[in-house]
C-alpha positions in Angstrom: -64.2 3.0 8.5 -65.0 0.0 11.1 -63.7 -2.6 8.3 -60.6 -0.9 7.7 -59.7 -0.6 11.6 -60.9 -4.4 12.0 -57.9 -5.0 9.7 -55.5 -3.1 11.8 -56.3 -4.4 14.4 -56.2 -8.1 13.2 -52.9 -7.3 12.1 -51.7 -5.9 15.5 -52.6 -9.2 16.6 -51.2 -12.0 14.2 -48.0 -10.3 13.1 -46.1 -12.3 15.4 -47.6 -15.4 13.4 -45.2 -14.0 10.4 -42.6 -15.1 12.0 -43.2 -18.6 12.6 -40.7 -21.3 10.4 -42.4 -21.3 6.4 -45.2 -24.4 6.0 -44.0 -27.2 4.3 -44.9 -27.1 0.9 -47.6 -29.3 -0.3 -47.8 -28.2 -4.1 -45.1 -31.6 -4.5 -47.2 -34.2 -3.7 -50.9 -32.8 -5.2 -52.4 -34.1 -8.2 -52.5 -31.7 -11.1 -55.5 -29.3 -11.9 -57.3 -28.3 -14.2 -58.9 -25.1 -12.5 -57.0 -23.4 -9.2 -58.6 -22.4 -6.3 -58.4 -18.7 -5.4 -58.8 -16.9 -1.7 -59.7 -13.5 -2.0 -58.1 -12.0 1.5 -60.0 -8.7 2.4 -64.1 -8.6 1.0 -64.4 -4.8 0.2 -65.4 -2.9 -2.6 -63.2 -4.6 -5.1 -63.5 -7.9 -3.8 -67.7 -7.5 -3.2 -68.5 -6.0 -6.4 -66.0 -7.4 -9.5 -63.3 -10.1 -8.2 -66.2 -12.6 -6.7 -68.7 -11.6 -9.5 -65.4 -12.4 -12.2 -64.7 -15.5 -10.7 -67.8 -16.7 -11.6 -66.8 -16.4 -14.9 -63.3 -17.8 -14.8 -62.5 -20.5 -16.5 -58.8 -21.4 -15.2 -59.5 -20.9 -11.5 -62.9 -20.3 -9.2 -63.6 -18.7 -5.9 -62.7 -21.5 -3.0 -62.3 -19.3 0.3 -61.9 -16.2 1.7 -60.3 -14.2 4.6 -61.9 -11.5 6.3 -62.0 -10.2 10.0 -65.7 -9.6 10.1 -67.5 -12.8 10.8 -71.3 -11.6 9.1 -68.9 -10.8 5.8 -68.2 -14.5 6.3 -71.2 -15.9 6.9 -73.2 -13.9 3.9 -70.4 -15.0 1.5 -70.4 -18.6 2.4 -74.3 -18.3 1.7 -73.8 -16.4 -1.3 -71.1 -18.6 -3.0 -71.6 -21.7 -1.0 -68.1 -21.7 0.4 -67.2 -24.6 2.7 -66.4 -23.5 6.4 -63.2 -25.2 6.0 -62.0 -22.5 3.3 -63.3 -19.8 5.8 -60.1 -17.8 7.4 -59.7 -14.7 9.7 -56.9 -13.0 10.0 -56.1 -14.9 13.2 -56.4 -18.5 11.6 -55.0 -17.0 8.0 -51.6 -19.6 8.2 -53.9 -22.5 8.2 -54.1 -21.7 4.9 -51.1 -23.9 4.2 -52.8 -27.0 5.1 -55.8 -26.2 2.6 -55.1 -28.2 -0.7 -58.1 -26.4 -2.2 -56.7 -22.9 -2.0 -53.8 -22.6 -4.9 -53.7 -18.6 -5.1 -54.4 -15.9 -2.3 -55.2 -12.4 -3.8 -54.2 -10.3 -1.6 -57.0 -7.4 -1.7 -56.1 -4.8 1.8 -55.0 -1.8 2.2 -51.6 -1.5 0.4 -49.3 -1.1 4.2 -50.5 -4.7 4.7 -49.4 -6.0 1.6 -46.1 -7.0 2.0 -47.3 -8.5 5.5 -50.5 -10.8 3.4 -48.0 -11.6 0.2 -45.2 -13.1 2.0 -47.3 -15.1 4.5 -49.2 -16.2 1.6 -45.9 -17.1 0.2 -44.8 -19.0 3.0 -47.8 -20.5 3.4 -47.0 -22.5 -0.1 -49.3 -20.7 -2.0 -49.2 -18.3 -5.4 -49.8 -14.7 -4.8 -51.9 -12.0 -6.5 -51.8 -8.2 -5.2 -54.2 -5.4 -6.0 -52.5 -2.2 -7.4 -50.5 -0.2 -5.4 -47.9 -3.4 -5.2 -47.1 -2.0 -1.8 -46.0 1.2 0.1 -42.1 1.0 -0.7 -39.6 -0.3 -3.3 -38.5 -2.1 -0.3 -41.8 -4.1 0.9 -41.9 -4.8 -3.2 -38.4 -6.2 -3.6 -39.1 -8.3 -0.1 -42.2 -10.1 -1.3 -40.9 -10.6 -4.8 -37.9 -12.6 -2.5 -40.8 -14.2 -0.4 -42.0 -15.8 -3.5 -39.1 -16.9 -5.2 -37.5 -18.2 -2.4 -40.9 -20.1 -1.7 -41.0 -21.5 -5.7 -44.7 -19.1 -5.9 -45.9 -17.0 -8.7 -46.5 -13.5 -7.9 -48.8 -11.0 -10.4 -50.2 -7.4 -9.1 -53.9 -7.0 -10.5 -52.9 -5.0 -13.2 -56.0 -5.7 -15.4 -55.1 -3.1 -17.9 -52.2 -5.9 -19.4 -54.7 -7.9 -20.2 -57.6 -5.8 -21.7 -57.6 -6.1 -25.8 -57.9 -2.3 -26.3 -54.5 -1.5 -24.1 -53.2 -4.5 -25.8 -53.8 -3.2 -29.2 -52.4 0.1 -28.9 -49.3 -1.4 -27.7 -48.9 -3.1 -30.7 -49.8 0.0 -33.1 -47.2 1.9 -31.1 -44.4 -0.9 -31.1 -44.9 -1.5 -35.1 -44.3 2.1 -35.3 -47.3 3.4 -36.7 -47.2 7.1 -35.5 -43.4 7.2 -35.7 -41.1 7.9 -32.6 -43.0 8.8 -29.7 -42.0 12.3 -28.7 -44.6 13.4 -26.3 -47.4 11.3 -23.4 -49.9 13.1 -21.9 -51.9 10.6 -19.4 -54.6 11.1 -17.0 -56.8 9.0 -14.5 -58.8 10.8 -11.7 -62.2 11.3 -10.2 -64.0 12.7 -7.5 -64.0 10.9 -4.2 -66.5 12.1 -1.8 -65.5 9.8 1.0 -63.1 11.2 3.8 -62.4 8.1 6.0 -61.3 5.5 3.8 -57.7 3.8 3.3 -57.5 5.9 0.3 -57.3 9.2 2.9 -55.6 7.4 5.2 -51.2 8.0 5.0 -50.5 5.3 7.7 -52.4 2.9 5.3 -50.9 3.8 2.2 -53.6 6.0 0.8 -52.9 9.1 -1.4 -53.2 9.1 -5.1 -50.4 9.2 -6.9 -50.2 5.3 -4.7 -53.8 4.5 -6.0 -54.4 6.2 -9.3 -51.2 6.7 -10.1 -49.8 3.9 -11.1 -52.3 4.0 -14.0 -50.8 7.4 -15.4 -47.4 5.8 -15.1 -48.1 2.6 -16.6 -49.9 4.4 -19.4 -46.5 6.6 -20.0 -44.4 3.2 -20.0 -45.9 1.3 -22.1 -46.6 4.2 -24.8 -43.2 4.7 -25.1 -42.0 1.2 -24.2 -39.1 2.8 -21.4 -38.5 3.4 -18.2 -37.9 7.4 -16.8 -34.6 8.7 -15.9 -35.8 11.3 -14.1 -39.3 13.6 -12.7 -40.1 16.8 -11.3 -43.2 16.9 -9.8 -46.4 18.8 -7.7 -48.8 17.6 -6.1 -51.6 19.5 -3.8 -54.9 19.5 -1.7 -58.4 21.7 -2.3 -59.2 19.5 0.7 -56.8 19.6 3.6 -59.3 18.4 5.9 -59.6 15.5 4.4 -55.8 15.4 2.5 -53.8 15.8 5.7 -50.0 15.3 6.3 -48.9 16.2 2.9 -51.6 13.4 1.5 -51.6 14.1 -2.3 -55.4 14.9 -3.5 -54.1 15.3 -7.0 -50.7 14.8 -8.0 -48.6 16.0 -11.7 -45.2 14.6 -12.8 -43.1 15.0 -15.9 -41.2 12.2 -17.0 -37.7 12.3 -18.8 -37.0 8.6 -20.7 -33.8 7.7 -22.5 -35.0 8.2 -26.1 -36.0 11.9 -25.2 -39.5 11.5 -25.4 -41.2 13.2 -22.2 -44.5 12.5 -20.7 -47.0 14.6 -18.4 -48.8 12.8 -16.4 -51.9 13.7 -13.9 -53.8 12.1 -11.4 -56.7 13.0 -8.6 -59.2 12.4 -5.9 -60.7 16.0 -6.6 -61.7 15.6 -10.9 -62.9 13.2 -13.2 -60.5 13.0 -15.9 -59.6 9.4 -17.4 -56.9 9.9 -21.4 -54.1 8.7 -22.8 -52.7 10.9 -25.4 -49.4 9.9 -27.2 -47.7 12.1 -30.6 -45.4 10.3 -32.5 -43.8 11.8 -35.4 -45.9 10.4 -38.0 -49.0 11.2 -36.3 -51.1 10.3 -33.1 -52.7 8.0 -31.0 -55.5 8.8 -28.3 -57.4 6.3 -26.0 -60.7 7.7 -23.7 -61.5 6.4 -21.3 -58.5 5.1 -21.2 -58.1 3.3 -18.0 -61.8 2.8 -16.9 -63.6 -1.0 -16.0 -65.1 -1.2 -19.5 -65.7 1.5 -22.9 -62.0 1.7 -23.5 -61.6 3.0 -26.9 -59.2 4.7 -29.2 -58.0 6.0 -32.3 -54.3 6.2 -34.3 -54.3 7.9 -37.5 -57.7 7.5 -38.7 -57.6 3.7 -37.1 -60.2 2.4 -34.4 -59.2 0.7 -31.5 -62.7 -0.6 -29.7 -63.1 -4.1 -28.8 -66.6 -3.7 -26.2 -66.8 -5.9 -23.5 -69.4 -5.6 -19.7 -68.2 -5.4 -16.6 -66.5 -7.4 -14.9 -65.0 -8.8 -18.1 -61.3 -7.4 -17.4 -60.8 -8.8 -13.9 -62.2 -12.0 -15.6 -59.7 -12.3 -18.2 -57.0 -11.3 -15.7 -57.5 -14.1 -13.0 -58.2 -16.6 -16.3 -54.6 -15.6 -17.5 -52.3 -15.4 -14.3 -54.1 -18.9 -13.7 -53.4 -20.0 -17.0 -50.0 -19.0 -16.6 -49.5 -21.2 -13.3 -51.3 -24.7 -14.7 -48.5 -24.0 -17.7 -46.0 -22.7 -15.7 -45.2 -19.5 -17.9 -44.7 -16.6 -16.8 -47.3 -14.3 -15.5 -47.8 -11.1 -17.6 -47.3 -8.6 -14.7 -45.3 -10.5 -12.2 -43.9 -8.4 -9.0 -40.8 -7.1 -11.0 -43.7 -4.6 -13.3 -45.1 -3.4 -9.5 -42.0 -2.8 -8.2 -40.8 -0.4 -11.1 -43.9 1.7 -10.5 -43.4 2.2 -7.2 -39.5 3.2 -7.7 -41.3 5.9 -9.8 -43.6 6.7 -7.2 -41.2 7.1 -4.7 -39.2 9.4 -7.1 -42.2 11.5 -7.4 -43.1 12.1 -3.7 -39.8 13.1 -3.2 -39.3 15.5 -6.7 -42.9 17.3 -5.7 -41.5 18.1 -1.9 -37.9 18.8 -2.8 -39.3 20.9 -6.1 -36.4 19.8 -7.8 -35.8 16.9 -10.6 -35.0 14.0 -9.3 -33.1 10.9 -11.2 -34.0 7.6 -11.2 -32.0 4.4 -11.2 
């Protein structure tokens, strides 16, 4: 896709910026806010159709710039949302940022092998960071831009709007009080059918794949139902589309987690069905949730109890940009910070390398 190789490209030619000495930080001396100003870096999809729509919702935080390398994105959304030309970056001019007092978060929204690059310029830059979901490529890039940010005094959060949607919410709580027992057994799935075949997503220099994309929504749905991290995963994966999956690219991906308690989860994940549950057994009973992981209609039941709260889209990326800002202005801590991206991906990694070795593989 022409957008996707602009990025490249505009990478290729500012990484050397990186390197430069980190911005003095002007966060010191500004006055306190009552609403931050967010830059959404990268105006696909995600950015086009539910993060600018959400933030006009928002209450703790509002749209104030952007950064894209294709100058009629820029010029449509600065008609569209009346966005100053000051607060208008490429990704040449993207260090400038620093100097912008109106720009208090950049959400990082790229491919995820330009992650790590975005976060810790942003980082340097003096800014708080957001990521989209994957956190990054490698356990590596993760633990370097969690650094970037601590060293810099900047929050970090990956968009992980499932932690703050009610209905996840509440079956946490039903399975934390206990209410279908021990959990013995997790059975999660989040897939669909994706009919493009040059996008990011089937991209592997880019980071695409999806048990990267997908993924981490199966694996976040067997942590939190049994509230522990895996010890160890065999794994599979395969292609009905190696024209389009190539390089050992995962088109659909299966992994069986071992956690300390004993409980055990299957999880599944795919570019080639439409499949979106999360069934847990406990015990005492049972708790299911579908759709489980989709934008809005996430519903569930536990033991004759309903979990429903309804809501329209974009409502969850509202409520997740109102709380990581929330969190900032109070200075509390955000409710997936790096650290919760960063454990995914050490699973991730764990299953890429289980489904080619075919053997079970232990994690640390």
């Amino acid at each position: 896709m022409t957008s996707r190789r602009t990025f490249l490209n505009a990478a290729a030619l500012t990484s050397a910026a990186a390197a430069f000495s980190p911005h003095v930080l002007l966060s010191a001396t500004r006055p306190a806010k009552d609403k931050l100003g967010v830059a959404l870096v990268g105006l696909g999809y995600y950015s086009t159709d539910l993060l600018a729509p959400a933030l006009q919702k928002t209450k703790n935080c509002y749209l104030a710039g952007i950064v894209t390398g294709t100058p009629a994105k820029a010029e449509k959304w600065k008609q569209q949302y009346n966005i100053p030309d000051k607060n208008i970056y490429s990704y040449q001019t993207f260090d400038q940022i620093a100097n912008n007092p109106d720009i208090d978060v950049v959400y990082v929204v790229l491919p995820p092998s330009m992650h790590e690059e975005y976060v810790i310029r942003a980082a340097k830059a003096g800014k708080h960071v957001w990521v989209e979901k994957p956190m990054a490529v490698t356990a590596k890039e993760c633990q370097n831009m969690i650094d970037a940010c601590n060293k810099n005094k900047r929050s970090l959060a990956v968009g992980y709007r499932l932690h703050h949607e009610p209905n996840t919410q509440e079956y946490i709580r039903v399975l934390r009080e206990g209410q279908i027992g021990k959990i013995q057994m997790v059975s999660c799935s989040a897939g669909y059918y994706d009919q493009r075949t040059d996008h990011w997503k089937q991209k592997k220099e880019m980071g695409g794949g999806v048990m990267y994309d997908m993924g981490v929504y199966v694996l976040q749905g067997a942590r939190l139902a049994t509230g522990e991290e895996p010890i160890a995963v065999t794994a599979q994966q395969f292609t009905t589309r190696p024209e389009v999956y190539k390089n050992g690219l995962d088109e659909t991906s299966m992994a069986q987690l071992i956690f300390p308690s004993g409980a055990r989860a299957a999880v599944q994940t795919s570019y080639g069905m439409n499949m979106n549950y999360l069934h847990v057994t406990g015990n005492k009973g049972k708790l299911q949730m579908e759709p489980y992981s989709a934008y809005n209609g996430v519903k569930g039941q536990w033991n004759g109890g309903k979990i429903e709260h309804p809501y329209e889209v974009p409502w969850q990326q509202t409520k997740q940009m109102d709380d990581d800002a929330e969190a900032i202005l109070k200075n509390k801590p955000v409710l997936a910070p790096g650290e919760e991206g960063l454990r995914d991906i050490k699973i991730v990694e764990a299953i890429y390398k289980a489904a080619k070795t075919g053997s079970e593989v232990k994690i640390s």
